[in-house]
OpenMM code with the backbone's topology and positions (N, CA, C; nanometers):
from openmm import Vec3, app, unit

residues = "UNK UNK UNK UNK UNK UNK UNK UNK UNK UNK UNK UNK UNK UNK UNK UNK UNK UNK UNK UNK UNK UNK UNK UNK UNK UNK UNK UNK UNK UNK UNK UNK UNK UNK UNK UNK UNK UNK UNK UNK UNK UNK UNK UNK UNK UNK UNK UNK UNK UNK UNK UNK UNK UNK UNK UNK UNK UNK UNK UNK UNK UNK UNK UNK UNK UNK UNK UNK UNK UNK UNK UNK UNK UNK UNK UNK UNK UNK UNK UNK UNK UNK UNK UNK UNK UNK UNK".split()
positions = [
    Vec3(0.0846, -0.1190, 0.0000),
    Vec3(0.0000, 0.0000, 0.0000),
    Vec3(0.0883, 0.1241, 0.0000),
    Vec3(0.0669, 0.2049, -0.0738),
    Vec3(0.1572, 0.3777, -0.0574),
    Vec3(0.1076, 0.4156, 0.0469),
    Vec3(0.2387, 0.4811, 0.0347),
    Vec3(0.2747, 0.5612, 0.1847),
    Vec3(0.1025, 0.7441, 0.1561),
    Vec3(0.0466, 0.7702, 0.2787),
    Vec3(-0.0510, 0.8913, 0.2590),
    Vec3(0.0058, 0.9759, 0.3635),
    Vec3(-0.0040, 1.1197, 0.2954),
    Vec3(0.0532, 1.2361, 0.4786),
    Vec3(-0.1766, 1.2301, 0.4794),
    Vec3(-0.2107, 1.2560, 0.5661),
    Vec3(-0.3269, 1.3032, 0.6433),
    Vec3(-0.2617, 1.4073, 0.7364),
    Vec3(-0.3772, 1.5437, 0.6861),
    Vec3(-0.3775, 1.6793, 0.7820),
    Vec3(-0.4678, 1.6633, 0.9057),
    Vec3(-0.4177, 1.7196, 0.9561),
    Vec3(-0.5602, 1.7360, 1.1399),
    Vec3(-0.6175, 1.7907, 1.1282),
    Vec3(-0.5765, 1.9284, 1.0643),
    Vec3(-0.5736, 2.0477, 1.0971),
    Vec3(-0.6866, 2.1048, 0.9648),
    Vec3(-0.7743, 2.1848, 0.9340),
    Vec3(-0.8550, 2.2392, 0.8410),
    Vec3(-0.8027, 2.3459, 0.8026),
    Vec3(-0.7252, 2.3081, 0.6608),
    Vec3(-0.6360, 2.4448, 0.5275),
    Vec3(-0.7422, 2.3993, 0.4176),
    Vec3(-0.7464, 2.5227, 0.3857),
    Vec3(-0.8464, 2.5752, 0.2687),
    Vec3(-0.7617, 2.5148, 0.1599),
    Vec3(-0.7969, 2.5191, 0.0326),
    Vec3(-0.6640, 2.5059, -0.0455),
    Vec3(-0.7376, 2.5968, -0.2016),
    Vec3(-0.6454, 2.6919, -0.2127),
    Vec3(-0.7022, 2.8173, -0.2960),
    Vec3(-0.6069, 2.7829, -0.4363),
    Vec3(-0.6642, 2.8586, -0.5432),
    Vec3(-0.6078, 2.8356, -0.6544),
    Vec3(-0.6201, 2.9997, -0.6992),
    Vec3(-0.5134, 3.0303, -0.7274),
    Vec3(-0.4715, 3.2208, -0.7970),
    Vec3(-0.4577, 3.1837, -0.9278),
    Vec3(-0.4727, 3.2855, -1.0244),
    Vec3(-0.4758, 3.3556, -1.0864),
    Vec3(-0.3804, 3.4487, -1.1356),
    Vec3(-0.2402, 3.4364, -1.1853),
    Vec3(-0.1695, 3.5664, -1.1950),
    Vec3(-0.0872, 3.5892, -1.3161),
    Vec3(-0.0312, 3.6855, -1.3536),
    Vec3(-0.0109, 3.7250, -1.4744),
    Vec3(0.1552, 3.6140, -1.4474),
    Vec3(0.1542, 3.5274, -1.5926),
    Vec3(0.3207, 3.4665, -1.6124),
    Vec3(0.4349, 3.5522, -1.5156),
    Vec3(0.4377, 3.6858, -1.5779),
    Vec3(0.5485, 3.7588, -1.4997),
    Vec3(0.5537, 3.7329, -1.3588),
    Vec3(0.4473, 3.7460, -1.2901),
    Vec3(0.4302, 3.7279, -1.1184),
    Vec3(0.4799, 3.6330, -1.1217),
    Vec3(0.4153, 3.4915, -1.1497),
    Vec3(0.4755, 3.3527, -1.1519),
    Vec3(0.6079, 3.3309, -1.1472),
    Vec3(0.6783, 3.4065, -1.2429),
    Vec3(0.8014, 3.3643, -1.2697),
    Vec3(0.8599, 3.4558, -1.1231),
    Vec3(0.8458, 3.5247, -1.1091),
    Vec3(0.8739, 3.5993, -1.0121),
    Vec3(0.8721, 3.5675, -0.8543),
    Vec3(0.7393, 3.4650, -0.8197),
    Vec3(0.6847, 3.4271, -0.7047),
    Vec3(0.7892, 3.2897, -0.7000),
    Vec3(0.8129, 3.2052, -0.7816),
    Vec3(0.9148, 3.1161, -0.8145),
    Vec3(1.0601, 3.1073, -0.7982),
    Vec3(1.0996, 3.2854, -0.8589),
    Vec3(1.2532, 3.2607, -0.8124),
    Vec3(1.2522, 3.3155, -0.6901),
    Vec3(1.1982, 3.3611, -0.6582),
    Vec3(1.1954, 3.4258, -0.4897),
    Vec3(1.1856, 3.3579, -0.4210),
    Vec3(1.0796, 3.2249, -0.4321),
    Vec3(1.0482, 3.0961, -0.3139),
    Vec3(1.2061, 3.0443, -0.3595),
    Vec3(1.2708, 3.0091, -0.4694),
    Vec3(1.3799, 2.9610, -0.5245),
    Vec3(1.4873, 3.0071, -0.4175),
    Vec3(1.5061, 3.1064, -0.4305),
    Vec3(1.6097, 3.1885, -0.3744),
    Vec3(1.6001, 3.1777, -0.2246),
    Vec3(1.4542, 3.1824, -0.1193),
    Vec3(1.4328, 3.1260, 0.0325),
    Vec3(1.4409, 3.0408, 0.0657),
    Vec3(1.5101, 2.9278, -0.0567),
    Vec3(1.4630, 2.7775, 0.0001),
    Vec3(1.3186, 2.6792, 0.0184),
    Vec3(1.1957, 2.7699, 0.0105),
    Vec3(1.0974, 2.7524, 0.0256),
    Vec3(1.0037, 2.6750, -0.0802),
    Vec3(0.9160, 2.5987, -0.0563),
    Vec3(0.8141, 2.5457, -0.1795),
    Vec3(0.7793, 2.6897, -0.1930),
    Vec3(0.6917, 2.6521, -0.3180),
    Vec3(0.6294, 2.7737, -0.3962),
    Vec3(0.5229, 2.8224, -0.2484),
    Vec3(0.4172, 2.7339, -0.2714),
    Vec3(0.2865, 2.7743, -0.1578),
    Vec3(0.3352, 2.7728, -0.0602),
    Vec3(0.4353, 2.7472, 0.0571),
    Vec3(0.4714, 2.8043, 0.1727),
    Vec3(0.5171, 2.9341, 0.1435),
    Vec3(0.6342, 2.9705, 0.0422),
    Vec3(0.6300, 3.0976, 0.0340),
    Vec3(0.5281, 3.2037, 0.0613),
    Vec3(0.4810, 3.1779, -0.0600),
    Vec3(0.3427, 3.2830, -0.0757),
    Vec3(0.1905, 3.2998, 0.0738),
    Vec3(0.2746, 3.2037, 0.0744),
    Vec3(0.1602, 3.1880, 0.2154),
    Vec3(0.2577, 3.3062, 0.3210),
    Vec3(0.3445, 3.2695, 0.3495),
    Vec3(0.4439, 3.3467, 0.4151),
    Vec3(0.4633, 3.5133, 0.3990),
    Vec3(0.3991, 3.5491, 0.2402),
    Vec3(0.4185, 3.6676, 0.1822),
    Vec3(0.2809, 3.7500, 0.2575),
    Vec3(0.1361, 3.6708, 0.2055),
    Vec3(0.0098, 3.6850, 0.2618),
    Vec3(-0.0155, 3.7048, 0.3534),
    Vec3(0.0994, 3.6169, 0.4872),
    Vec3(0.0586, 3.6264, 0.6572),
    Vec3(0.1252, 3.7619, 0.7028),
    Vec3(0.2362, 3.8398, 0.6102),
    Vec3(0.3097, 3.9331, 0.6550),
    Vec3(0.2630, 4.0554, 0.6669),
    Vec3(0.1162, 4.0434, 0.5856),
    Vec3(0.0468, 4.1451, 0.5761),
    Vec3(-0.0263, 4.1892, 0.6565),
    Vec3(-0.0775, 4.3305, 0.7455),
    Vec3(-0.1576, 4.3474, 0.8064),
    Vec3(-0.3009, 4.3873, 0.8158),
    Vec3(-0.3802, 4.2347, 0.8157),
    Vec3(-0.4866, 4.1931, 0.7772),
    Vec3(-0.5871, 4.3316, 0.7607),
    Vec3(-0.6141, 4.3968, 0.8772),
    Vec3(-0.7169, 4.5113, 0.9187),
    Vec3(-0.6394, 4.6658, 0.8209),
    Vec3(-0.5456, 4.6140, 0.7401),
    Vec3(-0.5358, 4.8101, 0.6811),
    Vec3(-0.4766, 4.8057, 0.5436),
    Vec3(-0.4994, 4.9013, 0.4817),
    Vec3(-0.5143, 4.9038, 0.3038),
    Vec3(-0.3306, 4.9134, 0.3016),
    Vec3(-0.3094, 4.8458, 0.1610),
    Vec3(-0.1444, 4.8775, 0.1760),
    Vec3(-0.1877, 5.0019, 0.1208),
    Vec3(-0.0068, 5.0675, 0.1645),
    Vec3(-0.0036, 5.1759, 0.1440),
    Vec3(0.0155, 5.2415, 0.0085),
    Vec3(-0.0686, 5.3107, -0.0336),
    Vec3(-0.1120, 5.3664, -0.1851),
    Vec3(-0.1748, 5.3112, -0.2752),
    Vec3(-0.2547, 5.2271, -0.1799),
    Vec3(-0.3365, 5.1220, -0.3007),
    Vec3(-0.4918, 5.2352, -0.3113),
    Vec3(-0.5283, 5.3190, -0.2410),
    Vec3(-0.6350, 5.4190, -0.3103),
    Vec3(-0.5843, 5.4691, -0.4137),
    Vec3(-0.4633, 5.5230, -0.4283),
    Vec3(-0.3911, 5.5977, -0.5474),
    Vec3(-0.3885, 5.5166, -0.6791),
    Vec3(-0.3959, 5.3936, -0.6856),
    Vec3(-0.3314, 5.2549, -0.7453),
    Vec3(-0.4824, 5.2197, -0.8539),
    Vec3(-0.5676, 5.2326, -0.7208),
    Vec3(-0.6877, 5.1742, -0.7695),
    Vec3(-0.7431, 5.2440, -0.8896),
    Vec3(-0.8660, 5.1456, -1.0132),
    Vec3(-0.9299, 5.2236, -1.1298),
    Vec3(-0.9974, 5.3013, -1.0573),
    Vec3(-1.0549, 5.3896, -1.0976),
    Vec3(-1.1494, 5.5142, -1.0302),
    Vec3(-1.1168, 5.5720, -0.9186),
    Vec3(-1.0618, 5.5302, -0.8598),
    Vec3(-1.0210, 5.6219, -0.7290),
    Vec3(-1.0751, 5.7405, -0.7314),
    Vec3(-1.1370, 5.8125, -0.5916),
    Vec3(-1.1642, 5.8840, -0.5634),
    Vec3(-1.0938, 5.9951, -0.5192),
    Vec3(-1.0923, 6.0903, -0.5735),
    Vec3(-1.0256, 6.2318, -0.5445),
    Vec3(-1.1539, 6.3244, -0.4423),
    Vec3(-1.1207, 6.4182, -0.3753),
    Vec3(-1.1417, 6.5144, -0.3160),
    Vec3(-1.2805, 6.4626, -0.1957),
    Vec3(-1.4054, 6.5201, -0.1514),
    Vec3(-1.4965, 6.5059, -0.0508),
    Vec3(-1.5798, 6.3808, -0.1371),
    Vec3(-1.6517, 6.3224, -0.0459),
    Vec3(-1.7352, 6.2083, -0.0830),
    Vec3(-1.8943, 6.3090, -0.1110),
    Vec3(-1.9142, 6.2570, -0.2409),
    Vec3(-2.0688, 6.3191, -0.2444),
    Vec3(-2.1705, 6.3229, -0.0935),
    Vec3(-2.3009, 6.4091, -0.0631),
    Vec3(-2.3697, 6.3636, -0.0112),
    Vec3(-2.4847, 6.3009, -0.0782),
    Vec3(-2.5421, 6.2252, -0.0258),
    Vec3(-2.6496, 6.1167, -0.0801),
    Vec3(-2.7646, 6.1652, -0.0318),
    Vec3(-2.8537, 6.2414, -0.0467),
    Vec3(-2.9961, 6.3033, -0.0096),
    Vec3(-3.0790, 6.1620, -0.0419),
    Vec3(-3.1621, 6.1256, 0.1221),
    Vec3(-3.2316, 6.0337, 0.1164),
    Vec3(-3.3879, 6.0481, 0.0360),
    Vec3(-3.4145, 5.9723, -0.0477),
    Vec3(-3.5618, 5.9751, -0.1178),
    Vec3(-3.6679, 5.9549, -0.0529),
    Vec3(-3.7763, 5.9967, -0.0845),
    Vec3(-3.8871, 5.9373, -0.0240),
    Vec3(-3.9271, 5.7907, -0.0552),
    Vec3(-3.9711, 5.7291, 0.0890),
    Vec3(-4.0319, 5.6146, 0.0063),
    Vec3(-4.1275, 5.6486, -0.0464),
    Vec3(-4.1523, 5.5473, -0.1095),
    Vec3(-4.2670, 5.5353, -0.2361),
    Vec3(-4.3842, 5.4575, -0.1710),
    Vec3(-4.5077, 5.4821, -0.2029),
    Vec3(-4.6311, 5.3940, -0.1196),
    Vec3(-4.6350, 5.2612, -0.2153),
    Vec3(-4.6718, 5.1768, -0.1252),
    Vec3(-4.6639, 5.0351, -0.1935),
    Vec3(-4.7635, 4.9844, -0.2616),
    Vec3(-4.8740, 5.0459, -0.2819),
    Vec3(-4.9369, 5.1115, -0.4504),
    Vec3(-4.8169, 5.1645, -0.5365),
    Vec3(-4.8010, 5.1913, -0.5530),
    Vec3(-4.7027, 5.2786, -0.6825),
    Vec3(-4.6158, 5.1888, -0.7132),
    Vec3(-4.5506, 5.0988, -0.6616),
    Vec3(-4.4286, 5.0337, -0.6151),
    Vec3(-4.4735, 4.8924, -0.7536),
    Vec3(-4.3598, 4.8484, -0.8001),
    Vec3(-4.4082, 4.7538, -0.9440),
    Vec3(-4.4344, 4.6236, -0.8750),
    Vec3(-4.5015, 4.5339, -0.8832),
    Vec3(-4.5614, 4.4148, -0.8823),
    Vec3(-4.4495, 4.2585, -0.8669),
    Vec3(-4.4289, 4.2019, -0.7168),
    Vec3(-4.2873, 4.1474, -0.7461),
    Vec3(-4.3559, 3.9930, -0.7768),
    Vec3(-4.4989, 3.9933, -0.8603),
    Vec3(-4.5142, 3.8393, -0.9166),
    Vec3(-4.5048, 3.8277, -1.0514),
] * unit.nanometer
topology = app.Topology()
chain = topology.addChain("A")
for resn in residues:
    res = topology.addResidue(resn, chain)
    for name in ("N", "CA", "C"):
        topology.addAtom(name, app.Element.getBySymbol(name[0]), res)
């Protein structure tokens, strides 16, 4: 019978998405730590601090927002006569 590892422990197991360049990139870097690929990157992910935006990723982002946030003037509701038919 082959040899099986069995976990105890409950790991998700995720699959990314990333442009070749990253790859090649995420590769020689685990290369260069000694590390498998996915311990690396796992290692890269935990370094991060979960609760706050990196820094300049509003700047980074499509649309980003420049200057005061609109205000949003609340509507009236509508009477539920008027209101369209949800059958």
């Amino acid at each position: 019978m082959g040899k099986y590892t069995r976990y105890t422990c409950g790991m998700a197991q995720l699959n990314l998405y990333v442009t070749d360049e990253l790859a090649a990139r995420l590769k020689a870097e685990a290369l260069q730590a000694k590390l498998p690929l996915s311990r690396y990157v796992v290692g890269q992910l935990t370094k991060r601090d979960g609760d706050a935006w990196p820094e300049g990723y509003f700047e980074r982002v499509c649309g980003s927002w420049v200057g005061d946030a609109p205000v949003i003037e609340d509507l009236p509701a509508e009477p539920l006569s008027e209101m369209d038919s949800w059958e």
